[in-house]
C-alpha positions in Angstrom: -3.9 18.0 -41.8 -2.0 18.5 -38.4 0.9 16.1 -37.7 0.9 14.1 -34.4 3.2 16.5 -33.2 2.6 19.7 -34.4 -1.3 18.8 -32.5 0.5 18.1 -29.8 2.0 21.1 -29.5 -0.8 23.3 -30.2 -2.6 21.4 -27.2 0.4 21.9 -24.9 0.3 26.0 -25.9 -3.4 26.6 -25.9 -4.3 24.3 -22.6 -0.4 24.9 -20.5 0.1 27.3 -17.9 3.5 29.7 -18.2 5.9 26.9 -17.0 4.1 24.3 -19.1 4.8 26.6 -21.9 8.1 27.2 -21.1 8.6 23.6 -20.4 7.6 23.2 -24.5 9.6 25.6 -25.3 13.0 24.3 -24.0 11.9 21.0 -25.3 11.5 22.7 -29.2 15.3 23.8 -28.4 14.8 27.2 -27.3 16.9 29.1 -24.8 16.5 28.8 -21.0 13.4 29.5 -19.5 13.1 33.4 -18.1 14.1 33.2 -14.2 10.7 34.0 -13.1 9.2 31.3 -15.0 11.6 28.7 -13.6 11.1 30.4 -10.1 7.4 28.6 -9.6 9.8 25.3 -9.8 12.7 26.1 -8.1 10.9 28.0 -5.0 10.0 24.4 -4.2 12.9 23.4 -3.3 13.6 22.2 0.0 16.8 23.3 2.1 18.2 19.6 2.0 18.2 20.1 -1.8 15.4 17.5 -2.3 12.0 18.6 -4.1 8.8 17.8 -1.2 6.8 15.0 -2.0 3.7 16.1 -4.9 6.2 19.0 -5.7 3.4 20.4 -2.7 5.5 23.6 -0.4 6.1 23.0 2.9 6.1 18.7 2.6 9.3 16.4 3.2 11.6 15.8 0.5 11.0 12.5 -2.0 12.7 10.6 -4.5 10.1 10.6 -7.1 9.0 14.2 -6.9 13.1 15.1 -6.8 13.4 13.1 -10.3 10.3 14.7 -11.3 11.8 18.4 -11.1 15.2 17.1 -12.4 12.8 16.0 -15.4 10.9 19.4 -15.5 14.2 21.6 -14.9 15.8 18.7 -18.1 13.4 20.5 -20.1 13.3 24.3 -18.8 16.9 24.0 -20.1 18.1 24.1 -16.6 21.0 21.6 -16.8 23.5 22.2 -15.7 22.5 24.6 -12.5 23.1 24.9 -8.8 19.7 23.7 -8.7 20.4 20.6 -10.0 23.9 20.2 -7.8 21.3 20.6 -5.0 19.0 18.0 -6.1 21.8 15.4 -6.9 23.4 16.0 -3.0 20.1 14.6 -1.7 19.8 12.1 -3.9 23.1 10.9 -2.6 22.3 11.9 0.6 19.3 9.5 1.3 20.5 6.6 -0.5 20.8 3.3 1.7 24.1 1.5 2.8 22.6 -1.0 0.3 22.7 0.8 -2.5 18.8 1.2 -2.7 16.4 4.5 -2.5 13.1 4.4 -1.0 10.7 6.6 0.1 10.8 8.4 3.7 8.9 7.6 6.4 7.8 11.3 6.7 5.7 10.9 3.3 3.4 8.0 4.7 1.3 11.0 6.5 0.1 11.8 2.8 -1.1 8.0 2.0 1.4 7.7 -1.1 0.1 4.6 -3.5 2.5 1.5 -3.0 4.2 2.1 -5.8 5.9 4.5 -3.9 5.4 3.7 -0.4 7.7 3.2 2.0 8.5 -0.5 3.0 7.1 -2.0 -0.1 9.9 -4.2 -1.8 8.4 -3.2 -5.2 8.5 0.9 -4.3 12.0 0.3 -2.8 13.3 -1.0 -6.8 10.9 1.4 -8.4 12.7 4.5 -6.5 15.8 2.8 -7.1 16.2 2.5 -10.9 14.3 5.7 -11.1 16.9 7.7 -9.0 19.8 5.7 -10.4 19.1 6.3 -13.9 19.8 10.2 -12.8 22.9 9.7 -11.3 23.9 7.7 -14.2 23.6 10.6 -15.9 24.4 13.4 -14.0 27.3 11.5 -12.1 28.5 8.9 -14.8 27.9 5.1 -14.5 31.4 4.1 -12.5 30.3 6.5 -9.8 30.0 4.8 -6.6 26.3 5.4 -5.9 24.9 4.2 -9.1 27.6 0.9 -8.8 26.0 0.0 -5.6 22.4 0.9 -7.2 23.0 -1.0 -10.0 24.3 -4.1 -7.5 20.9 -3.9 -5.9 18.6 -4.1 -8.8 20.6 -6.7 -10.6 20.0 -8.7 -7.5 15.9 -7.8 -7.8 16.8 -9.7 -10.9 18.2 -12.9 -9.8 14.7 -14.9 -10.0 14.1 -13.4 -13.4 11.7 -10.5 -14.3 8.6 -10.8 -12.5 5.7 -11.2 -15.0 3.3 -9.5 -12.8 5.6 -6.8 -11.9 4.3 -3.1 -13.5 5.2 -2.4 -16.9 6.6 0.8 -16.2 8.7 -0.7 -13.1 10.4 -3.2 -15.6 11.0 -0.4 -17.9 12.9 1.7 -15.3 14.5 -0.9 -14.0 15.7 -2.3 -17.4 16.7 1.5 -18.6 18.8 2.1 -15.3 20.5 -1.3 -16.2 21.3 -0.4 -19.7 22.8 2.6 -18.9 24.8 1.5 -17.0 25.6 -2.3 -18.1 25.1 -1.7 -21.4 22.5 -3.7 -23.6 24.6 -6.8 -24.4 24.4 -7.5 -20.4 22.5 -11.0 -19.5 20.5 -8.3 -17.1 19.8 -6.2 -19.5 19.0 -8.2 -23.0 16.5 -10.2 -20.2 14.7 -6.7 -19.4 14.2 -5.8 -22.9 12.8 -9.2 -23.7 10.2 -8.9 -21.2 9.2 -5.6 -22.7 9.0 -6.5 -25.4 6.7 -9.4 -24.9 3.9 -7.4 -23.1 1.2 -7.2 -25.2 0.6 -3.0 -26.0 -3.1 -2.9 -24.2 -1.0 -3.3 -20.6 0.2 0.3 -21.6 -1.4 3.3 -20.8 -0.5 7.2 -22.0 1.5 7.7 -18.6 3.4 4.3 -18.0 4.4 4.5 -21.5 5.7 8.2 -21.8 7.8 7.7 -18.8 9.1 4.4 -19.7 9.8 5.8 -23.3 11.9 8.3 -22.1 13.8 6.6 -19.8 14.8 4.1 -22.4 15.8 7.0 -24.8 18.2 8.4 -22.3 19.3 5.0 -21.5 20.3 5.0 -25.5 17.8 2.9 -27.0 16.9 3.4 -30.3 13.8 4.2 -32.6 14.1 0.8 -34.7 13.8 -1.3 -31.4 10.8 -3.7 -31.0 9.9 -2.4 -28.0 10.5 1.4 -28.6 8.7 0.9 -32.6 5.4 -1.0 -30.9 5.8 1.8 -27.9 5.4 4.8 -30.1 2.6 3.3 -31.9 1.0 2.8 -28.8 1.2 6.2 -27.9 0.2 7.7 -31.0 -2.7 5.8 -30.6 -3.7 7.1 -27.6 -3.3 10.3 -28.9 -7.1 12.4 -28.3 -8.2 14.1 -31.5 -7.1 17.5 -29.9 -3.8 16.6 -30.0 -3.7 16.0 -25.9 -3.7 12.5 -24.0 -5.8 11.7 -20.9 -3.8 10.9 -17.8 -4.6 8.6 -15.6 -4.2 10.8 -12.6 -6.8 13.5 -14.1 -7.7 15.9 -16.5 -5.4 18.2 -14.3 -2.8 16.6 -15.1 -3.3 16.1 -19.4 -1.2 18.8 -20.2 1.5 17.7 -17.9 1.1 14.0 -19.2 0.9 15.7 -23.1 4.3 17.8 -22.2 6.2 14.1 -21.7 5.0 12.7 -24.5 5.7 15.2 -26.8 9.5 14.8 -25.6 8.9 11.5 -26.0 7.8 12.3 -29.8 10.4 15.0 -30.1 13.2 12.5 -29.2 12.7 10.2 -31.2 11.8 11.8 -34.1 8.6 11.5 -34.9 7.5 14.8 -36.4 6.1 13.3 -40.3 3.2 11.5 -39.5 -0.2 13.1 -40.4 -2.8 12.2 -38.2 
């Protein structure tokens, strides 16, 4: 019998395209990808050192697709890079004199969903904890950016965390939190409490990967309520043929499959027979 992992892998290798591939292959430890590999990524980039919005040529920069190829260049081995500088100058670029990130204006030509839309309160602390858990760690968490990000989504806070607020939104904003409060923070231990009450059916393949991972780079670790009942979930949701069904499409099951198997590779779990 195949492991969780080991399926997960061979799904990755036999359904990826080369930068998938090479994608797995940084994320099994091996060296940096081959430059032409990592080209089809870093072509992308825009002159203002953002990635465009859907990672699509020729659209404006964004916040999410700019932490989405900061994820993707994390696993082509790609840190640190010039690239990366590039990405990180936007990011400080565009943040607002309140601390907060939020979509452009420019990106509401391609209908993005709320969560990400510009002018939605909810898309405004989304973007934020997303972007300041990067700066966190690319920058460190007394850097001034990520001090006045931090400042903003403590005060999101200051009613308590919203019950009807996305999983996967809590999770950011509790993993930006801890890494830069630390988990013995009243902001904090309260975002990790409300995660871990959520019952696991709220959790699909795609909320959970990202909010697993964020978590693990925020330092939490495997024995945790939340991050135990998280990667049972997940193996759960795991498809025979070692992939997972995204909820954006079956174009996008290998890329949803690649972050979950860093998810599995991160913390660990490599034994379990399925």
């Amino acid at each position: 019998m195949r492991t969780y992992l080991t399926a997960a892998i061979a799904y990755v290798q036999e359904n990826g395209d080369e930068l998938e591939r090479a994608r797995l292959a940084g994320l099994l430890g091996r060296s940096r990808a081959e430059p032409k590999v990592a080209r089809s990524l870093l072509a992308r980039q825009n002159e203002d050192g953002g990635f465009p919005y859907g990672l699509i040529h020729g659209r404006p920069s964004a916040i999410t697709a700019t932490a989405t190829a900061m994820q993707w260049m994390h696993d082509l081995r790609l840190l640190p890079s010039s690239y990366v500088e590039r990405a990180t100058g936007y990011l400080l670029t565009v943040q607002r004199p309140d601390g907060a990130w939020e979509e452009s204006p420019a990106v509401l030509r391609f209908d993005p969903p709320a969560l990400v839309r510009p002018g939605v309160p909810l898309a405004r602390i989304y973007c934020t904890a997303l972007a300041a858990s990067w700066m966190t760690r690319l920058l460190g968490s007394r850097h001034d950016a990520v001090m006045r990000a931090a400042i903003c989504l403590r005060a999101s806070r200051d009613g308590g965390w919203p019950a009807e607020e996305p999983a996967h939104v809590t999770a950011q904003v509790a993993a930006a939190l801890l890494m830069v409060d630390g988990p013995s923070s009243a902001a904090t231990s309260a975002g990790l409490d409300a995660l871990r009450r959520l019952a696991p059916e709220v959790w699909t393949a795609d909320r959970l990967a990202d909010s697993l991972n964020a978590l693990y780079l925020a330092g939490l670790p495997a024995d945790d309520l939340f991050v135990a009942a998280g990667l049972a979930r997940l193996l759960a949701l795991q498809r025979l043929d070692g992939g997972w069904s995204s909820d954006e499409g079956a174009d996008r099951d290998v890329d949803l499959s690649l972050r979950a198997t860093g998810v599995l590779l991160a913390y660990g779990v490599a034994t379990l027979l399925r």
